[in-house]
C-alpha positions in Angstrom: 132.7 76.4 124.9 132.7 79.1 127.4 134.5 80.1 130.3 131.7 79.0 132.7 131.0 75.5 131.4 134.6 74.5 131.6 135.7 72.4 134.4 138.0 75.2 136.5 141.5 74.1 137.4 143.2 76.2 140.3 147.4 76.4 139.4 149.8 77.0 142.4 153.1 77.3 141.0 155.9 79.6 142.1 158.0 79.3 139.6 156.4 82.4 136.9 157.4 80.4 133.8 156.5 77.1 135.0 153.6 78.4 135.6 152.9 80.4 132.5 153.7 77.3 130.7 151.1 75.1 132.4 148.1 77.4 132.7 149.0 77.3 128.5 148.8 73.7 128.5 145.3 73.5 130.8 144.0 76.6 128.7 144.6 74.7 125.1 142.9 71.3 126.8 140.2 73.1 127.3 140.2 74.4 130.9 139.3 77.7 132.2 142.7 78.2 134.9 142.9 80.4 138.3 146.7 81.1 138.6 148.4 81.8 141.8 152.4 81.6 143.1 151.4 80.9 147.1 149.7 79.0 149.0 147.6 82.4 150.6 146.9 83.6 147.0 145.4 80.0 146.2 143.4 80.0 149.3 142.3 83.6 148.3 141.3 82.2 145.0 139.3 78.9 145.5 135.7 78.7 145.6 132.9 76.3 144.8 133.7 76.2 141.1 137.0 75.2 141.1 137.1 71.2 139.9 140.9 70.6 140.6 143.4 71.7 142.2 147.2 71.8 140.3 150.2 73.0 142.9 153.4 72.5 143.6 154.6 71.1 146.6 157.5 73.5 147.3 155.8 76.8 148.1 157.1 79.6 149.1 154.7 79.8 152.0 153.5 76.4 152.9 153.4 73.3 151.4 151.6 71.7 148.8 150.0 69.0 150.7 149.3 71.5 153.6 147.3 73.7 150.9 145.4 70.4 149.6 144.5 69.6 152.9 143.5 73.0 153.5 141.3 74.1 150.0 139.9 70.4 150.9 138.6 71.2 153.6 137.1 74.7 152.6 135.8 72.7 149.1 134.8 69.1 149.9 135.3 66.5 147.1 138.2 69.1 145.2 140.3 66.7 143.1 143.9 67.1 143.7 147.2 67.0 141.4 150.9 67.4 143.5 153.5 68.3 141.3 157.3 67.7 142.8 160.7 66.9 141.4 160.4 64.1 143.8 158.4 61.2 143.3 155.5 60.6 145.8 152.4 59.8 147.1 149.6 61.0 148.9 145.9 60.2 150.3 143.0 61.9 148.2 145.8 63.2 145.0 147.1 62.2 141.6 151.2 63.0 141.8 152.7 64.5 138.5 156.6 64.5 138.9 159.0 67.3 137.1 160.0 67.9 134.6 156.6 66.8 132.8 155.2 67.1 129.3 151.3 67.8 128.1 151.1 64.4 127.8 151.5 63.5 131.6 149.5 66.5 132.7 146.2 65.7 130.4 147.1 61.9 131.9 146.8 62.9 135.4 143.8 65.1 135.0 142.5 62.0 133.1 143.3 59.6 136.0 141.0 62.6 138.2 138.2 62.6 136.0 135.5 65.2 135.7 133.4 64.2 138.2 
């Protein structure tokens, strides 16, 4: 399977090894992953091809929600995951709370769908 026919998922993560560890975990389920550690460098990297978008709510410059309101707008339909040590909830996303495992990641992007 190649990089274009895999569904794209856009990772917002500050935290470089959390987010090294992630992109790892989307590559090996079979995802082709955009990485980014801000809010402006995830705006700078979503387009029409991204599927969903992974981020944390505490962002260096913004907040998680903000940016899912945000690359929503610019890209109608984009599926959303919020990742937070807290527990939450929020219009139009899936919530995945830290610390989580593969399991719960491939869960939530299951709970998305493709489509």
């Amino acid at each position: 399977m190649d990089s274009v026919s895999r569904p794209v998922v856009l990772l917002v993560e500050d935290d470089e090894m959390v987010r090294l560890v992630t992109a790892d975990l989307l590559t090996e389920m079979g995802y082709a992953v955009r990485e980014a550690d801000s809010a402006a460098a995830a705006l700078a990297a979503l387009d029409g091809t991204v599927w969903v978008l992974v981020t944390d709510v505490r962002l260096p410059d913004s907040d998680g929600r903000e940016l899912a309101r945000q690359a929503q707008a610019r890209v109608p339909g984009l599926a959303v995951v919020l990742v937070s040590g807290d527990v939450g909830e929020a219009q139009d996303a899936v919530w995945l709370t830290k610390p989580y495992n593969a399991a719960q990641l491939r869960a939530a992007l299951e709970r998305i769908g493709e489509g």
